[in-house]
PDB file with SEQRES, HELIX, SHEET and CRYST1 records, atoms N, CA, C and O in Angstrom:
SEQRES   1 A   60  UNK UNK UNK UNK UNK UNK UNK UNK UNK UNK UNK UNK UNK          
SEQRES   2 A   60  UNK UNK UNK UNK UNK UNK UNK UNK UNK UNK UNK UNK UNK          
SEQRES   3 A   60  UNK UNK UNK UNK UNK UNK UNK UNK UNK UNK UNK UNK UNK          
SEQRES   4 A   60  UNK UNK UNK UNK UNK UNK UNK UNK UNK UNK UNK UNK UNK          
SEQRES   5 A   60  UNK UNK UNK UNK UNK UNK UNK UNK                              
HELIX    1 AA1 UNK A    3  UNK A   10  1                                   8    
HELIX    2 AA2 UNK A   20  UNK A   41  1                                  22    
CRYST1    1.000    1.000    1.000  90.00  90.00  90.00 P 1           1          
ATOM      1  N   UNK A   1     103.901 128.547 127.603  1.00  0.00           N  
ATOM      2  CA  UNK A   1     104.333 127.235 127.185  1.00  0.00           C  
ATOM      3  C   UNK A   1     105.743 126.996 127.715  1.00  0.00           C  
ATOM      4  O   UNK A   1     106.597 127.791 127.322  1.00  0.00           O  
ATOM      5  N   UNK A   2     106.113 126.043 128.529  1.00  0.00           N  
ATOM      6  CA  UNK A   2     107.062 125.205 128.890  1.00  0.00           C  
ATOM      7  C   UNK A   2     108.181 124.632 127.720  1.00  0.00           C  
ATOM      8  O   UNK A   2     107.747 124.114 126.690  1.00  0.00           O  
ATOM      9  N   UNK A   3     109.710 124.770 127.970  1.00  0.00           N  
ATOM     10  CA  UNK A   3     110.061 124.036 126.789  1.00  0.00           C  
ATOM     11  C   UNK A   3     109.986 123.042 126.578  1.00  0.00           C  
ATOM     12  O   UNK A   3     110.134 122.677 125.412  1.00  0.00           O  
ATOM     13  N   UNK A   4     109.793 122.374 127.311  1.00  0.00           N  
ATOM     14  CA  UNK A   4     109.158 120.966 127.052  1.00  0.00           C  
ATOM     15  C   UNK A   4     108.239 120.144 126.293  1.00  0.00           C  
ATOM     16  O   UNK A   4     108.339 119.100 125.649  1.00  0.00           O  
ATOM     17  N   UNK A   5     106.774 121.424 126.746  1.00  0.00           N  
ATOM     18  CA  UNK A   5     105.827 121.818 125.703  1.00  0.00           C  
ATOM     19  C   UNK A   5     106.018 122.182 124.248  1.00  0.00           C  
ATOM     20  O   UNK A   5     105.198 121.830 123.400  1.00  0.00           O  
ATOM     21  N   UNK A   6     107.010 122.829 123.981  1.00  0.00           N  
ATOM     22  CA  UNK A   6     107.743 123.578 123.115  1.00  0.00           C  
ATOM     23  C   UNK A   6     108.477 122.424 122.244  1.00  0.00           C  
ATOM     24  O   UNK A   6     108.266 122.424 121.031  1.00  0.00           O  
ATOM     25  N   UNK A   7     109.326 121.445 122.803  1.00  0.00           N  
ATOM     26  CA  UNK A   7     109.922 120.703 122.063  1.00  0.00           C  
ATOM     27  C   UNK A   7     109.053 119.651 122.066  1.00  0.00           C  
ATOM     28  O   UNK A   7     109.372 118.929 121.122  1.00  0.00           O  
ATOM     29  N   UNK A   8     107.947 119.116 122.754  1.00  0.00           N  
ATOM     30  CA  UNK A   8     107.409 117.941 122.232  1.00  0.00           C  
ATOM     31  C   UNK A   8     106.547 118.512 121.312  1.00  0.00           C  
ATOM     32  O   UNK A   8     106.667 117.749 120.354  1.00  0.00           O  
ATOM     33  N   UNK A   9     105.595 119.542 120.926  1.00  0.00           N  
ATOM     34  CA  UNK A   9     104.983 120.295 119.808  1.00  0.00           C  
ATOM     35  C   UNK A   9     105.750 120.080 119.110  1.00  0.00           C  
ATOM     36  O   UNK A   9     105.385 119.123 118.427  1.00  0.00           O  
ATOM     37  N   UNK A  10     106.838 120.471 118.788  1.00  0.00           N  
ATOM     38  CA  UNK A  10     107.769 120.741 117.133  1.00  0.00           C  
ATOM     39  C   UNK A  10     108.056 119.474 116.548  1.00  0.00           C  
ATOM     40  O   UNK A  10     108.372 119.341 115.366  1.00  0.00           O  
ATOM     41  N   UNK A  11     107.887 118.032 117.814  1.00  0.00           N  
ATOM     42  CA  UNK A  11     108.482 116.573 117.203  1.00  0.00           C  
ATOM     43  C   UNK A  11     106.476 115.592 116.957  1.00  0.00           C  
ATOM     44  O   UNK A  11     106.283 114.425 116.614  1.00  0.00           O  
ATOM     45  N   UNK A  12     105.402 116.677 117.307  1.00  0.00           N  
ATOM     46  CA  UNK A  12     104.342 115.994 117.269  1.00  0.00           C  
ATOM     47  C   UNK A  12     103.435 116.747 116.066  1.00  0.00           C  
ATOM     48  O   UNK A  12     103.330 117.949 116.313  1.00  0.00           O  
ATOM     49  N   UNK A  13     102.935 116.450 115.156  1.00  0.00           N  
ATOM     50  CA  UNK A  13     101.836 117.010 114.036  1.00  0.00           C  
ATOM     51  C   UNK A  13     100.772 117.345 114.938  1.00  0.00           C  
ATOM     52  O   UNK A  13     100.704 116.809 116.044  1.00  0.00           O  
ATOM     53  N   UNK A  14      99.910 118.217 114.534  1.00  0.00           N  
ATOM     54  CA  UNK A  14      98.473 118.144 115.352  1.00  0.00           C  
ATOM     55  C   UNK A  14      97.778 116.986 114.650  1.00  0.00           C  
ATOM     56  O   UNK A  14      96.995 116.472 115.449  1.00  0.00           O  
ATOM     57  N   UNK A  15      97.754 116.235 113.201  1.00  0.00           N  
ATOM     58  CA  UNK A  15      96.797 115.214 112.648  1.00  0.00           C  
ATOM     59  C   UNK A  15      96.518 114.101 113.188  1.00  0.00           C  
ATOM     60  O   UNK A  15      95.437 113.564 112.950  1.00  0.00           O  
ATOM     61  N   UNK A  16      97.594 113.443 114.162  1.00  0.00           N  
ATOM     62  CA  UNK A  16      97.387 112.399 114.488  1.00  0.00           C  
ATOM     63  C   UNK A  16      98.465 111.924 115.666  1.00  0.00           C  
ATOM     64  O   UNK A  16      98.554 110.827 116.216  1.00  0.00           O  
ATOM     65  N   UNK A  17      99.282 113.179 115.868  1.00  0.00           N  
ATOM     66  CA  UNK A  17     100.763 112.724 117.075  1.00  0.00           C  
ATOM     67  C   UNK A  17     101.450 111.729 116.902  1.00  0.00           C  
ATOM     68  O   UNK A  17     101.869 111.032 117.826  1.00  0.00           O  
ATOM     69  N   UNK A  18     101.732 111.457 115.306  1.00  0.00           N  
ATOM     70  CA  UNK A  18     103.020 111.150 114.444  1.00  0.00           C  
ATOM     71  C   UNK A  18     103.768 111.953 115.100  1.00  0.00           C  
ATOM     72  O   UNK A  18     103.555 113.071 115.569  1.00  0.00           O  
ATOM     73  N   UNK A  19     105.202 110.882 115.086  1.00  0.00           N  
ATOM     74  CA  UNK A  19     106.152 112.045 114.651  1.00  0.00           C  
ATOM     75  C   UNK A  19     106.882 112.405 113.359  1.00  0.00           C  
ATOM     76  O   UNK A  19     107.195 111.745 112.369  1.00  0.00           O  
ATOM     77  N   UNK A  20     107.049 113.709 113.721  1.00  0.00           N  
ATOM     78  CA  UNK A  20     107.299 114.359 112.820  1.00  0.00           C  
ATOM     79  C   UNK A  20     108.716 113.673 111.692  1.00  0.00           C  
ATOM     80  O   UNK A  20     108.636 113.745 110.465  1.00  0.00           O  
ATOM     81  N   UNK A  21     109.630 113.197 112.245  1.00  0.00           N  
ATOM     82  CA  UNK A  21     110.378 112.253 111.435  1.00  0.00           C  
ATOM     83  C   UNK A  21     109.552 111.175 110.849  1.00  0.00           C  
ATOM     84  O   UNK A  21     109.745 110.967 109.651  1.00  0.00           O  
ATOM     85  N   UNK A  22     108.713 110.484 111.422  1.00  0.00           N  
ATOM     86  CA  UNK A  22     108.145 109.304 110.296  1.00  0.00           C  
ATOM     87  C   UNK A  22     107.438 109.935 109.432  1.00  0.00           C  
ATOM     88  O   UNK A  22     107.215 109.177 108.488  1.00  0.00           O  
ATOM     89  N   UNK A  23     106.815 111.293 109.232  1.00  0.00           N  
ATOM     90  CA  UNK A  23     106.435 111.540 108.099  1.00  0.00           C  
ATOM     91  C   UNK A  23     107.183 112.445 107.154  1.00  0.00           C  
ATOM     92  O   UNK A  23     106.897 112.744 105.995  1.00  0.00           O  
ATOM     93  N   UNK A  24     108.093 112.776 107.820  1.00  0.00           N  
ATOM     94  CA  UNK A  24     109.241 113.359 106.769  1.00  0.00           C  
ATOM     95  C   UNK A  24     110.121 112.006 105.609  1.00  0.00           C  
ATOM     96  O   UNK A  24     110.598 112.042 104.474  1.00  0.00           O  
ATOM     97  N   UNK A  25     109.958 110.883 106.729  1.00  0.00           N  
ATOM     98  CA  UNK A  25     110.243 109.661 105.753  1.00  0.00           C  
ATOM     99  C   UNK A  25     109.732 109.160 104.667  1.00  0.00           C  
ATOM    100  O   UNK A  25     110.366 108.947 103.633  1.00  0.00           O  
ATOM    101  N   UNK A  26     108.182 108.876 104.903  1.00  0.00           N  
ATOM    102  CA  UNK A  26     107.375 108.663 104.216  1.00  0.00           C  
ATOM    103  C   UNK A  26     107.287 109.706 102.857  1.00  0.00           C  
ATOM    104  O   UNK A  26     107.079 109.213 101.748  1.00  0.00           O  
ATOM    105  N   UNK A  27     107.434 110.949 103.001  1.00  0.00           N  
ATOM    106  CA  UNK A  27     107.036 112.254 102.282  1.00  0.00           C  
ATOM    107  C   UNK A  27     108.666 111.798 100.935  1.00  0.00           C  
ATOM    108  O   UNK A  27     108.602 111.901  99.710  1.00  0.00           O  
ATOM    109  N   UNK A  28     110.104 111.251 101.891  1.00  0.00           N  
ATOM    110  CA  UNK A  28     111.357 111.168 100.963  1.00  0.00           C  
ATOM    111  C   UNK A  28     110.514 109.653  99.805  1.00  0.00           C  
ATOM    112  O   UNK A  28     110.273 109.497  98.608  1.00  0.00           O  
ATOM    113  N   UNK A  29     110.352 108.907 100.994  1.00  0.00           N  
ATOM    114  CA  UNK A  29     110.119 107.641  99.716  1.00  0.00           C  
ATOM    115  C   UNK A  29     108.638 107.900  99.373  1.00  0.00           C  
ATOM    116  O   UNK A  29     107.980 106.873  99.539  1.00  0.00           O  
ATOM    117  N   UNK A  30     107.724 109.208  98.841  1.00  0.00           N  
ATOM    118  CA  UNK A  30     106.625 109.009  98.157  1.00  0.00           C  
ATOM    119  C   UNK A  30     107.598 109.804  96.718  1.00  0.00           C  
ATOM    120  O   UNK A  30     107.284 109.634  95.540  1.00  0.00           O  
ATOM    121  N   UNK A  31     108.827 110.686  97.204  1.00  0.00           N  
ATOM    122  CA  UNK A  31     109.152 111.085  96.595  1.00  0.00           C  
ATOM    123  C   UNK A  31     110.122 110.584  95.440  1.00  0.00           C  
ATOM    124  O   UNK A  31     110.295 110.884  94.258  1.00  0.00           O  
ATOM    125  N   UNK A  32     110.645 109.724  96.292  1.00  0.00           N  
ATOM    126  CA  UNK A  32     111.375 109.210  95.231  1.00  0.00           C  
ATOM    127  C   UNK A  32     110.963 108.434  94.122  1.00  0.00           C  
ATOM    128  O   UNK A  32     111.369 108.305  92.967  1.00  0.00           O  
ATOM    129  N   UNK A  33     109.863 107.861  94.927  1.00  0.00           N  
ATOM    130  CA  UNK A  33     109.029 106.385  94.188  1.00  0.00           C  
ATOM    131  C   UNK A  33     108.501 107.734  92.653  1.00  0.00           C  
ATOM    132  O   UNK A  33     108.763 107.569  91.461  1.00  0.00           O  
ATOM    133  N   UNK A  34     107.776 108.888  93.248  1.00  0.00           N  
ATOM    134  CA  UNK A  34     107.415 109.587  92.112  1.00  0.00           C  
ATOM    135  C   UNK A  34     108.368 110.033  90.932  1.00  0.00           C  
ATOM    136  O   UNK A  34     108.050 110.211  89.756  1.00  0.00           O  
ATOM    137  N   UNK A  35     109.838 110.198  91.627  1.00  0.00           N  
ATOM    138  CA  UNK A  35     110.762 110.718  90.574  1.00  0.00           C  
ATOM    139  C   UNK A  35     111.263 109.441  89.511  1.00  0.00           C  
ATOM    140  O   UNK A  35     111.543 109.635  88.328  1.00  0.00           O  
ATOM    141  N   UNK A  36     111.313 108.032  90.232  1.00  0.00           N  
ATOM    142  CA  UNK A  36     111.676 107.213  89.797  1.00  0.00           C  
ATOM    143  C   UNK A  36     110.569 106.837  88.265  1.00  0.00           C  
ATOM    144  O   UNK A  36     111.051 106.640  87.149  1.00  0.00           O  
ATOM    145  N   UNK A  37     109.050 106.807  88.570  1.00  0.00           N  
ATOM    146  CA  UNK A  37     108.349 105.983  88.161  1.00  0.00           C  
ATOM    147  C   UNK A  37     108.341 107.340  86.483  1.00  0.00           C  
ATOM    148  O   UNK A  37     108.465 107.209  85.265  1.00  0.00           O  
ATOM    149  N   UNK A  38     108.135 108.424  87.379  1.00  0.00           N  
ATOM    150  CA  UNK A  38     108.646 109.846  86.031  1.00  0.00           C  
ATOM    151  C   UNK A  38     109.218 109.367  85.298  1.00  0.00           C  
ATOM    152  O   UNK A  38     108.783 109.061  84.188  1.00  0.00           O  
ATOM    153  N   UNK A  39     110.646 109.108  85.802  1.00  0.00           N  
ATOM    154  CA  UNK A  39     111.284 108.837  84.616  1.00  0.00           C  
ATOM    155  C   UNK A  39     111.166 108.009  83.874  1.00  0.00           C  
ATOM    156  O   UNK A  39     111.678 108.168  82.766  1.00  0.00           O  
ATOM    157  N   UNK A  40     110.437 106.769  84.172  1.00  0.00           N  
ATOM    158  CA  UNK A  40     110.277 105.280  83.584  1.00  0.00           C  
ATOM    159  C   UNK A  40     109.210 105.642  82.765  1.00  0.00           C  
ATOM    160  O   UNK A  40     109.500 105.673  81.569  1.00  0.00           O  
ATOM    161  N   UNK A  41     107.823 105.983  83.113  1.00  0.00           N  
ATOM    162  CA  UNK A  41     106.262 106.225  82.290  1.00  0.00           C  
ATOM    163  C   UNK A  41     106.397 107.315  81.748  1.00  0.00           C  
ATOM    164  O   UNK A  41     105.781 107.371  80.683  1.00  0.00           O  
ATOM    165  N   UNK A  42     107.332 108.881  82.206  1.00  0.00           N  
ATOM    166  CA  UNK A  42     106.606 109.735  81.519  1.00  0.00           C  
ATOM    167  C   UNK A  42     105.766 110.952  82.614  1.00  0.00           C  
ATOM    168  O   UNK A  42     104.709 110.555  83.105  1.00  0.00           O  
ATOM    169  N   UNK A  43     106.070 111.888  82.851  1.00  0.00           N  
ATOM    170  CA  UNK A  43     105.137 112.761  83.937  1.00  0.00           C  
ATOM    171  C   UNK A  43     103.603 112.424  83.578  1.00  0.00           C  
ATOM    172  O   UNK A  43     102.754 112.360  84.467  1.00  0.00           O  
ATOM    173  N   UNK A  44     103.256 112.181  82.019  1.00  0.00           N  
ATOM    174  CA  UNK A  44     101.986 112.503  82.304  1.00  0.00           C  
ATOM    175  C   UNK A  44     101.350 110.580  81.942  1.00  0.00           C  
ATOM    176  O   UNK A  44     100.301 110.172  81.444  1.00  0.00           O  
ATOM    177  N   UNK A  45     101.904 110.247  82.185  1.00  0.00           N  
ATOM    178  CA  UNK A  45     101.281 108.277  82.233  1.00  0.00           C  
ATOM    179  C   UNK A  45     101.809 108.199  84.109  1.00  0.00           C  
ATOM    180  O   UNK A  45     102.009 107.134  84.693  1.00  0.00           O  
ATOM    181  N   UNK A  46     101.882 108.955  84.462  1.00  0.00           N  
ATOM    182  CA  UNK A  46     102.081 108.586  86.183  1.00  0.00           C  
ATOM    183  C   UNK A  46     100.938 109.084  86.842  1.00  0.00           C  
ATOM    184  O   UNK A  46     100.489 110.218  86.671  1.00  0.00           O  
ATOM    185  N   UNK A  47     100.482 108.248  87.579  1.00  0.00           N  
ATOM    186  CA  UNK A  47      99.750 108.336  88.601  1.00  0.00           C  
ATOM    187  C   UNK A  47      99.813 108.568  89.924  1.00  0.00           C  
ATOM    188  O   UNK A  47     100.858 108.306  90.518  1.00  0.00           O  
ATOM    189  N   UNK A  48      98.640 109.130  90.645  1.00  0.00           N  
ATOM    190  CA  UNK A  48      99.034 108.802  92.192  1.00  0.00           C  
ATOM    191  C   UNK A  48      98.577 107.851  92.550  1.00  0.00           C  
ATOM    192  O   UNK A  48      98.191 108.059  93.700  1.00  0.00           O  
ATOM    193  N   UNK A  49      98.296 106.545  92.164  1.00  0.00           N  
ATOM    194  CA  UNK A  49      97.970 104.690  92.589  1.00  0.00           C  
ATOM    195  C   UNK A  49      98.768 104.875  92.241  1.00  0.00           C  
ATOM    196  O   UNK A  49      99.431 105.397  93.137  1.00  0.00           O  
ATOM    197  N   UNK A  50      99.864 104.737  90.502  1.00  0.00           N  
ATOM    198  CA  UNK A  50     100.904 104.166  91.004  1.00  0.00           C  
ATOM    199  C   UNK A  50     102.165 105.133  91.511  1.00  0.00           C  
ATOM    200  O   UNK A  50     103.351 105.007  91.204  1.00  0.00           O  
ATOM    201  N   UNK A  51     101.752 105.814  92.100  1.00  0.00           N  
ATOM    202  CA  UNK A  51     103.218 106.136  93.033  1.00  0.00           C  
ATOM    203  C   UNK A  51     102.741 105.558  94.407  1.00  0.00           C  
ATOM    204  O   UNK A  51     103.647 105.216  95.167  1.00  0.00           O  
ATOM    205  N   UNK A  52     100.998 105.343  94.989  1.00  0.00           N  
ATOM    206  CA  UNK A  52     101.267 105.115  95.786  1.00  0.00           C  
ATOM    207  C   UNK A  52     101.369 103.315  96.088  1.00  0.00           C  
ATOM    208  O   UNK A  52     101.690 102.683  97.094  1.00  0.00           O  
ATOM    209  N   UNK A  53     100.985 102.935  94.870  1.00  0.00           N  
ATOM    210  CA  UNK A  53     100.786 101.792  95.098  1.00  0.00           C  
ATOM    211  C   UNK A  53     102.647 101.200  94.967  1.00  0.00           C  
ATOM    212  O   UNK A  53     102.955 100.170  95.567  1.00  0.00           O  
ATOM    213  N   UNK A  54     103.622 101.901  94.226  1.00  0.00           N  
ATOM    214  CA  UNK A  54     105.512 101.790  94.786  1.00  0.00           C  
ATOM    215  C   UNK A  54     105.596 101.883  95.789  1.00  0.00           C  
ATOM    216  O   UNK A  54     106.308 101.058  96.362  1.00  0.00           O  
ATOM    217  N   UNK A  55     105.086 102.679  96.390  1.00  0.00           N  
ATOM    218  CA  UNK A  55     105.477 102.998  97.629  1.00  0.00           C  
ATOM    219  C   UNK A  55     104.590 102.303  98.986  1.00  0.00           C  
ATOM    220  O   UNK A  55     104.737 102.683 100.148  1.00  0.00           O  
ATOM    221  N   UNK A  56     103.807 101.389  98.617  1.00  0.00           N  
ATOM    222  CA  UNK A  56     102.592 100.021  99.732  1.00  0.00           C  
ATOM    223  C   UNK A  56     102.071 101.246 100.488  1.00  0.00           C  
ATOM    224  O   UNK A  56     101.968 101.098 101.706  1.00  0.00           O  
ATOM    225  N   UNK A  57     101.655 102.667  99.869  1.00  0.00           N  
ATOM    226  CA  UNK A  57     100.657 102.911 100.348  1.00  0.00           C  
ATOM    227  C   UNK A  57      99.367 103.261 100.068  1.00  0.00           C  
ATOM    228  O   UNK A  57      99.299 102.951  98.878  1.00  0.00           O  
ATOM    229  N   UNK A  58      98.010 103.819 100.450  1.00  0.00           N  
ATOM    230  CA  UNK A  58      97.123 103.833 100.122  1.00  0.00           C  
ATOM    231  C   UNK A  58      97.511 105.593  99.483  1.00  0.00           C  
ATOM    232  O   UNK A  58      98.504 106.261  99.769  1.00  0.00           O  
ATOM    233  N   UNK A  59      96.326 105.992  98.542  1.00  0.00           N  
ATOM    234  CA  UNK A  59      96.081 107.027  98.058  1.00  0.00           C  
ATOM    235  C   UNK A  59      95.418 108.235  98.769  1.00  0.00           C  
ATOM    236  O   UNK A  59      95.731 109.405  98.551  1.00  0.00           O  
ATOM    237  N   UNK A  60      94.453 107.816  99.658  1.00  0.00           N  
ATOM    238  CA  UNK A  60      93.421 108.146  99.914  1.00  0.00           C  
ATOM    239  C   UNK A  60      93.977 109.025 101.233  1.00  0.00           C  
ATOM    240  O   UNK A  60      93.184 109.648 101.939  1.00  0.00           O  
TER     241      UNK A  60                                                      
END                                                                             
């Protein structure tokens, strides 16, 4: 493997050749939306609709 090879692997997922920063983004604001909504409902009245539905995304 080429470094080239080497550094475009480490910035590409195998799931879909995202990069790897837009889903490290996504992963901060599913997170936050979850810590936020915690504290408001309660760990166990939280969902994953609604964390994902804070955060405009799907669940699935």
């Amino acid at each position: 493997m080429t470094a080239q090879e080497s550094f475009i692997g480490s910035h590409i997922n195998s799931s879909g050749g995202r990069a790897v920063s837009h889903d490290n983004n996504n992963r901060e604001k599913i997170l936050a939306a979850a810590r936020m909504l915690m504290a408001e409902k309660g760990i166990m009245k939280t969902s994953l609709a609604d964390i994902a539905r804070e955060v405009g995304i799907s669940k699935g």
